[in-house]
N, C-alpha and C positions, 0 to 999 in steps of 0.2 A: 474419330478422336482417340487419343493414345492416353487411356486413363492412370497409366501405370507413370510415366516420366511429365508429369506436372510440374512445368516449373514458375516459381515466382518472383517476381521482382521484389529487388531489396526494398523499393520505398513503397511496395503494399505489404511487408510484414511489419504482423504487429509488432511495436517499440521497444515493448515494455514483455516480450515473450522470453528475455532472461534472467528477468527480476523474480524472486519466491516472494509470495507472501505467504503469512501466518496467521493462525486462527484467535482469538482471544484467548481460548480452551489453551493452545499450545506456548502460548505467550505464558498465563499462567500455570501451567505447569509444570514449565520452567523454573516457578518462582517470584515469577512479576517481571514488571518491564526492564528494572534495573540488574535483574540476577539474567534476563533472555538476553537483555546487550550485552553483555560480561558474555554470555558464549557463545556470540558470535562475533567478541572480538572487538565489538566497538565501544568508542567510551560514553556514558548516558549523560556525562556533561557536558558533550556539546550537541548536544538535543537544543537544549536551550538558545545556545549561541546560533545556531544555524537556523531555528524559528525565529528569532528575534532580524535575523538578516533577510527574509521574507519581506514583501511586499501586505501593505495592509489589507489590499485586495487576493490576497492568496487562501487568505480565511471563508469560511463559510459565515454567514451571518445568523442568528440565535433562529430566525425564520426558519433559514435554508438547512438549518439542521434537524431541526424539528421532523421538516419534511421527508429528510434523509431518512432521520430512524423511523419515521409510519413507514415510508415504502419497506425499509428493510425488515420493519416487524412483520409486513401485509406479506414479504418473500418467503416467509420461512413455512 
């Protein structure tokens, strides 16, 4: 096998491998959420409008969160 010219099909790459995310840390040191949208351009009022256009099932529920932040506390 030719380890060197691996190639991959477009619908096994991941989705979401050109999106950045951000830390909390770097979110606020920016300034907060509203001064990190502002440099990067986007506007923090339709934050709003665009959640509110969501689906109610898009949300996590008070359970399912809960259990978010133990795994992520048990991650660190």
């Amino acid at each position: 096998m030719n380890k060197r010219n691996i190639e991959i099909p477009a619908e096994e790459q991941r989705p979401f491998a050109n999106l950045k995310s951000y830390s909390v840390d770097e979110i606020m040191a920016a300034g907060g959420p509203t001064a990190f949208a502002n440099k990067l351009g986007k506007n923090p009022e339709n934050i709003i409008k665009r959640l509110e256009k969501l689906p109610k099932d898009a949300f996590l529920t008070d359970e399912e969160v809960e259990i978010a932040l133990k795994m992520l506390k048990e991650s660190k």
